[in-house]
GUDO-284498 format. One line per field, with one value per residue (C-alpha): residue number from 1; residue in one letter; y, x, z. Coordinates in steps of 0.05 Angstrom, whole numbers. Example, Ala and Ser with C-alpha at 12.3 -4.5 7.8 and 13.67 -1.06 7.14 Angstrom:
BEGIN
pado	1;2
kemi	A;S
py	-90;-21
px	246;273
pz	156;143
***
This chain:
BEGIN
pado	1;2;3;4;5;6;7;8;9;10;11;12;13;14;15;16;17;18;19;20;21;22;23;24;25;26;27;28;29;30;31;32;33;34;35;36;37;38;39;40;41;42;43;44;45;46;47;48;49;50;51;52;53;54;55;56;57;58;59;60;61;62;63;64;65;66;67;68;69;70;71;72;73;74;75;76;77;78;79;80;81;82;83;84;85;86;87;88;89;90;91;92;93;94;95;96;97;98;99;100;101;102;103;104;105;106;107;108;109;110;111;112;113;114;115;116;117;118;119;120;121;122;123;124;125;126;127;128;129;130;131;132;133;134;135;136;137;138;139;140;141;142;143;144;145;146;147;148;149;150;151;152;153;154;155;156;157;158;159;160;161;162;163;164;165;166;167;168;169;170;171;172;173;174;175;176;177;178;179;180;181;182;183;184;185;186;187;188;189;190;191;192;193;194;195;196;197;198;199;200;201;202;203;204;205;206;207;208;209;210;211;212;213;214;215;216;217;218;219;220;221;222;223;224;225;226;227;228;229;230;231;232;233;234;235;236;237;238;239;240;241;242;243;244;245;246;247;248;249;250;251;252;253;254;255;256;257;258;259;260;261;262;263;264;265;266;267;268;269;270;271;272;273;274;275;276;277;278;279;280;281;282;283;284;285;286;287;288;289;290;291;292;293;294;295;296;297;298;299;300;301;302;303;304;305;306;307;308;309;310;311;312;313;314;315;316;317;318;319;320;321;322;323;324;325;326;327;328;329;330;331;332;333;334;335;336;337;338;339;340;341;342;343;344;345;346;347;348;349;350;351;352;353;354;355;356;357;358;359;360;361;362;363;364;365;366;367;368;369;370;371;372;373;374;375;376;377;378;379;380;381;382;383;384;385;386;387;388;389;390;391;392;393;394;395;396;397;398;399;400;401;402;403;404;405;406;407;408;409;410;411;412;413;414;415;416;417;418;419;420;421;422;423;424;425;426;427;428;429;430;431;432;433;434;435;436;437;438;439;440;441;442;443;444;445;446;447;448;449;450;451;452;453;454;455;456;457;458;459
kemi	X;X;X;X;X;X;X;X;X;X;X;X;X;X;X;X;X;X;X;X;X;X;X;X;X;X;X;X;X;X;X;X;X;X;X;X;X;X;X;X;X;X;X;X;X;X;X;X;X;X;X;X;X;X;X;X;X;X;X;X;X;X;X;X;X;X;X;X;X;X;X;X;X;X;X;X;X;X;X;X;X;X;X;X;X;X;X;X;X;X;X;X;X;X;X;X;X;X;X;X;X;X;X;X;X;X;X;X;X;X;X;X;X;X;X;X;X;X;X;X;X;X;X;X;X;X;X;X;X;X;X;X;X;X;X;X;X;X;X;X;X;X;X;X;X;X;X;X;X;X;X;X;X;X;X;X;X;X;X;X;X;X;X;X;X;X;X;X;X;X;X;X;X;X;X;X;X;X;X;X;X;X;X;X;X;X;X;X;X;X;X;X;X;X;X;X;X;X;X;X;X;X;X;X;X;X;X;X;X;X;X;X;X;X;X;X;X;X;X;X;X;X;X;X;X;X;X;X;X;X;X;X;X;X;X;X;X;X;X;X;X;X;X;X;X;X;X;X;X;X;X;X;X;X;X;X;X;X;X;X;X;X;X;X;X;X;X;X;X;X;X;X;X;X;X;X;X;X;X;X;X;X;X;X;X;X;X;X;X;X;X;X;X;X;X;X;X;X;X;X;X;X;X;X;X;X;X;X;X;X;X;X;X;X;X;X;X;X;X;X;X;X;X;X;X;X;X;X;X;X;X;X;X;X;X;X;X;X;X;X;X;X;X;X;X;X;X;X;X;X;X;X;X;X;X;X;X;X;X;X;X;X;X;X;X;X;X;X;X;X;X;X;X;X;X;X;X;X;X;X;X;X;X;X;X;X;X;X;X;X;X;X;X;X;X;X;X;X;X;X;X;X;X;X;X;X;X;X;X;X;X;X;X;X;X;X;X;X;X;X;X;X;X;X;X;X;X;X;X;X;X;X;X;X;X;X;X;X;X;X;X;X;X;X;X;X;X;X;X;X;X;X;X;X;X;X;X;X;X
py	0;56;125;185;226;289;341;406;471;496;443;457;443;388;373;307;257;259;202;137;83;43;-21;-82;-122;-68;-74;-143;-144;-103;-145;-205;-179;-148;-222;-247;-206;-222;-296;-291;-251;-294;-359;-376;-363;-425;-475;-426;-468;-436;-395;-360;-336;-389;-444;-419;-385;-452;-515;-503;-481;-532;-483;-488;-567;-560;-517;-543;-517;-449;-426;-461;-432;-358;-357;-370;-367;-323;-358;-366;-298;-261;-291;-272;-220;-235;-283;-289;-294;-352;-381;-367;-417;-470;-473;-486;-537;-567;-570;-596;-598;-576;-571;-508;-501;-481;-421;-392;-397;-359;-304;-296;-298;-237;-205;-205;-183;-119;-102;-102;-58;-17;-12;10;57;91;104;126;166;212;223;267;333;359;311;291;353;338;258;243;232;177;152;73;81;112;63;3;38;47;-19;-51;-26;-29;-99;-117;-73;-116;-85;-137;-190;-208;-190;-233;-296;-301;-336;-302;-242;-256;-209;-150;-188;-181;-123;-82;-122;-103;-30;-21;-51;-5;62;27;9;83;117;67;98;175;157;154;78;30;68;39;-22;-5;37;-30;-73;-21;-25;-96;-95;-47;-96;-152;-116;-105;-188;-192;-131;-73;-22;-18;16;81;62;109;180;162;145;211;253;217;241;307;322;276;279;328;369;397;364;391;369;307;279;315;274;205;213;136;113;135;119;46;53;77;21;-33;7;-21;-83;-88;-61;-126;-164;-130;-139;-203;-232;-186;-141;-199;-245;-200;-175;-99;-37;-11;-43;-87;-62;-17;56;96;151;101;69;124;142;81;92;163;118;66;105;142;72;48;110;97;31;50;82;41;-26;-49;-84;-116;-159;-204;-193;-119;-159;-116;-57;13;81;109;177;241;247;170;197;271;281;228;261;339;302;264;329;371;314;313;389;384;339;384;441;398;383;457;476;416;367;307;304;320;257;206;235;233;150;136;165;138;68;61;95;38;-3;57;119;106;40;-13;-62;-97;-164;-121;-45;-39;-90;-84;-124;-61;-28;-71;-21;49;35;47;110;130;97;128;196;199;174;222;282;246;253;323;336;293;257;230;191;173;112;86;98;70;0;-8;8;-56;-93;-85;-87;-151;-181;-158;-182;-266;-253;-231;-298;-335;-316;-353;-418;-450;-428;-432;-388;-332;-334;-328;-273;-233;-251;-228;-155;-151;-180;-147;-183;-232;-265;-274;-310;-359;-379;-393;-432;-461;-480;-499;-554;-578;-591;-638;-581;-581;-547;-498;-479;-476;-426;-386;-378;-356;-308
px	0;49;40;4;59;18;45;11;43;68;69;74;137;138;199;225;207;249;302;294;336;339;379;353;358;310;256;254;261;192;160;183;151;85;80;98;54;-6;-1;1;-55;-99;-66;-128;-172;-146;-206;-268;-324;-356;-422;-472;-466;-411;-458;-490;-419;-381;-425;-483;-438;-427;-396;-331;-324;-280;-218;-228;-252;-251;-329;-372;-313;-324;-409;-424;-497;-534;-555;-479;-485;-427;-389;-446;-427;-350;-319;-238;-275;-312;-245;-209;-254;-248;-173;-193;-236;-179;-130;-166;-244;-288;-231;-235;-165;-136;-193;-173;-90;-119;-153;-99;-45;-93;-91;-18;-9;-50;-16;48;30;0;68;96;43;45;123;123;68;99;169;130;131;71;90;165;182;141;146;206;249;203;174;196;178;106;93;103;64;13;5;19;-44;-92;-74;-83;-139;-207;-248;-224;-235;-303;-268;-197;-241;-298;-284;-339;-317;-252;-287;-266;-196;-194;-218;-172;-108;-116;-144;-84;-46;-70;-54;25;34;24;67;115;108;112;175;207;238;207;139;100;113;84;17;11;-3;-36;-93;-87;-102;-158;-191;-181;-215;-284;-279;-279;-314;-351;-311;-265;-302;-275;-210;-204;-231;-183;-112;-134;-139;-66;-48;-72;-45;17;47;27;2;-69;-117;-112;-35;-45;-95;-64;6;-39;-99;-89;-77;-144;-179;-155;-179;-243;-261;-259;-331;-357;-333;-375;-427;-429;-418;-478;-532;-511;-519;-593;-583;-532;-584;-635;-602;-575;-603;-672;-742;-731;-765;-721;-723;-664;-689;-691;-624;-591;-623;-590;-531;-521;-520;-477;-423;-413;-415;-352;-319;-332;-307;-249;-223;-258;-270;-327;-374;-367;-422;-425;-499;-536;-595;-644;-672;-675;-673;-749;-745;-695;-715;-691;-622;-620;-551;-517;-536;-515;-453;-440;-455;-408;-357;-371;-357;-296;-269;-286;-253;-198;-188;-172;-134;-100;-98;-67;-117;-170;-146;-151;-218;-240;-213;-257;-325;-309;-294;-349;-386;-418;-443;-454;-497;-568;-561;-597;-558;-621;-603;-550;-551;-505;-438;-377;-332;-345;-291;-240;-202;-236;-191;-135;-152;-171;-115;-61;-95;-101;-23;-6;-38;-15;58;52;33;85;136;176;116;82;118;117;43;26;71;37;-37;-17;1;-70;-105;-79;-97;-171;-165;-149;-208;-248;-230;-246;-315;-314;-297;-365;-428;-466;-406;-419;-500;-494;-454;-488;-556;-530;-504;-561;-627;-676;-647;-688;-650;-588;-651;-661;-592;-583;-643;-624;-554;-584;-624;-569;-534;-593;-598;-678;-711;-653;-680;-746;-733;-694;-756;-798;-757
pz	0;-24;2;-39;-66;-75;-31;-7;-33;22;82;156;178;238;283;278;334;398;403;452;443;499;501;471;528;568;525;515;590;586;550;595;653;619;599;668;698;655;656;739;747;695;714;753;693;653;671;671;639;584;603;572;507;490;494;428;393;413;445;400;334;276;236;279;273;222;178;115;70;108;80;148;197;159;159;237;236;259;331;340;400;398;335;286;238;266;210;247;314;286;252;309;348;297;298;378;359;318;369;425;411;465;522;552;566;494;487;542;522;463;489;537;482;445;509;525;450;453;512;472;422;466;509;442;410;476;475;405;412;476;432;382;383;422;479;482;516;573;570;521;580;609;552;557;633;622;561;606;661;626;581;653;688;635;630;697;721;735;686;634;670;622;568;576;617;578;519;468;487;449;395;438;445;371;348;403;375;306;323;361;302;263;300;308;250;221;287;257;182;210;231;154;161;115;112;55;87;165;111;88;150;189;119;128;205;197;140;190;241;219;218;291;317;288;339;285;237;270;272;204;242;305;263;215;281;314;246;262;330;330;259;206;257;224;170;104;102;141;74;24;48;55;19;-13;49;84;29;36;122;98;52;108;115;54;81;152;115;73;140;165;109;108;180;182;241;278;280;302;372;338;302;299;291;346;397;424;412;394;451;502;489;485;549;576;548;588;650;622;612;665;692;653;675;757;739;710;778;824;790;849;840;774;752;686;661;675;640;605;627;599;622;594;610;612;683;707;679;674;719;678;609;637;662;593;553;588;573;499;496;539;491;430;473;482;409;392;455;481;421;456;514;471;430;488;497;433;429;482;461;385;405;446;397;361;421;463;424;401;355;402;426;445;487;526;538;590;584;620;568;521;566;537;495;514;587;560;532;612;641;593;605;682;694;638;684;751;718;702;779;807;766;821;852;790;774;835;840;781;798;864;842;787;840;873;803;792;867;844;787;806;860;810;767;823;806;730;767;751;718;794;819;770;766;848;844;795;823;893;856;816;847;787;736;713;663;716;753;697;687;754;764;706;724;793;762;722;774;811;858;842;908;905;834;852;905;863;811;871;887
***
């Protein structure tokens, strides 16, 4: 994918990137102990059976039973919840098929592999991105330090814990690694060596991303504003230097568009006509995100299922949407006076964007899993601040708040042990959920534990 090579007349000139080289050995070092630390902390995870929505995208899916040929593991059908519309997330559970059938075991090696993998790039997108010009000054000097930081406590902190455990969720596993792909792979090309080269994967990654979850679709917008603030440093010289290039991002939107049509609103559980109005889930929506963001700094309690139920008036959520509003125009603010915060910002409305605005989402409005890769965006912002106000504690702070993340983290594993385990839990967190009732009951009775299910139904 070769780079336009249509200049503007008269182009802005942009300092080159500040310089970090550290030695070879400290990086792979890095990575050694981001790996480390990931495979202790999920360690515990390993034998989770599968629950709810895998039964139907794995137990209940013929379409992964086999490679070859490669059509059945690309169409999961449209029951298959959580791999419909997601081609690679589908494959991706056939080759786990293939290896070791319905052993539970070698999904979760996988997700955890994906896991450890986007927390490598995002170790390096985050270094790269504080030696360009708007932020080296400030960060340059720390940059390796911060990246690792950073990448550290996002991939620790409990709210991925239904992301990483749960094995469907692997879609949000996916499309994070090849989103995050995509924005490296171009902070790779604006450094001049071997550019073409890093346009061409990070095209590639983005195409492969609207296979495995439709959060990449805005992938384009976010590397076009990086472009922006951390590169060519304003819009008009940003496309006229890479014009071909986003051109290429923006036709993976032809692409889920296909997906879409196809697989009829993803089986019939997204978009409108469903009984869901726009109004009212966007209603919802102003309460689940400022949700996701009290999570994000105080990650208690966490519960797998926030069943159904919708916010069906401005007044049930009015404080949330005046909150979420002044948010929204902070981050515009932010764009034209501080263009790297208003960056982060901007990531984390646009990712959650597609799950999160006024598209129903109809079998689950409110989702913690959908945090996945929006975190990062909050946890790379607030120990970017928190380093500005103290860079001699900042460090330190950020290596012992990993240490607790990833204590909470196991406990919260703990929870995935069996299907009874979880149900109980989010039954006792969220009592009106009926469909957290039902599963339980359900998993009750499966068990032989009859009575027990019976007085969970009267309940």
């Amino acid at each position: 994918m070769p780079a336009d090579s249509s200049r503007p007349s008269a182009p802005r000139p942009i300092a080159a990137p500040a310089r970090d080289e550290p030695r070879r050995w400290f990086v792979w070092a890095a990575a050694l102990i981001l790996a480390g630390t990931v495979l202790l902390v999920y360690a515990n995870s390993l034998t989770a059976p599968f629950v709810f929505d895998d039964t139907s995208a794995i137990l209940e899916n013929p379409t992964i039973r086999h490679l070859w040929p490669p059509g059945d593991a690309l169409s999961p059908p449209n029951t298959a919840a959580g791999a419909v519309g997601r081609p690679l997330v589908n494959l991706s559970l056939a080759i786990n098929y293939s290896v070791g059938g319905l052993e539970v075991q070698s999904y979760h090696v996988l997700n955890l592999g994906v896991h450890l993998a986007a927390t490598l790039l995002l170790f390096g997108l985050v270094r790269r991105t504080l030696l360009r010009p708007p932020l080296a000054a400030c960060f340059g000097r720390d940059s390796f330090w911060l990246g690792g930081a950073i990448a550290l406590l996002w991939s620790v902190h409990p709210l991925l814990t239904e992301s990483v455990t749960c094995i469907v969720q692997r879609s949000e596993l996916l499309g994070a690694l090849f989103y995050l792909l995509t924005l490296y792979a171009f902070a790779r090309a604006a450094t001049g060596n071997a550019s073409r080269l890093w346009l061409t994967l990070s095209v590639a990654s983005c195409l492969l991303g609207v296979l495995a979850k439709e959060i990449v679709a805005t992938v384009p917008l976010v590397v076009f504003l990086y472009d922006r603030t951390f590169v060519a440093g304003d819009f008009r010289t940003a496309w006229a230097r890479r014009r071909t290039y986003y051109l290429a991002l923006v036709s993976s939107w032809l692409l889920l568009a296909l997906l879409m049509a196809h697989n009829q609103k993803r089986g019939g559980t997204v978009g409108f006509g469903l009984g869901v109005s726009p109004w009212d889930y966007a209603l919802t929506q102003c309460h689940a995100l400022l949700l996701y963001l009290r999570l994000s700094f105080w990650p208690s309690p966490l519960v797998f299922d926030y069943g159904m139920r919708l916010a069906r008036s401005l007044g049930e959520v009015w404080w949330q949407a005046v909150t979420l509003l002044g948010l929204v125009a902070g981050t515009f603010f932010a764009l034209a006076r501080k263009p790297a915060v208003g960056f982060a910002a901007f990531a984390f409305f646009a990712i959650l964007a597609p799950s999160s605005s006024f598209v129903p989402l109809v079998t689950q409005p409110v989702a913690e899993h959908r945090m996945y890769l929006p975190l990062a965006a909050v946890v790379a912002l607030t120990l970017l601040v928190a380093y500005r106000w103290s860079a001699r504690w900042t460090l330190a702070g950020a290596a012992g708040l990993a240490v607790l993340a990833g204590f909470a983290t196991a406990q919260r594993n703990f929870d995935y042990r069996s299907a009874l385990a979880l149900w109980s839990d989010t039954v006792a967190k969220r009592p009106d959920n009926p469909r957290a009732h039902v599963n339980l009951g359900s998993t009750l009775a499966t068990a032989g534990q009859v009575d027990a299910a019976c007085a969970g139904d009267r309940s």
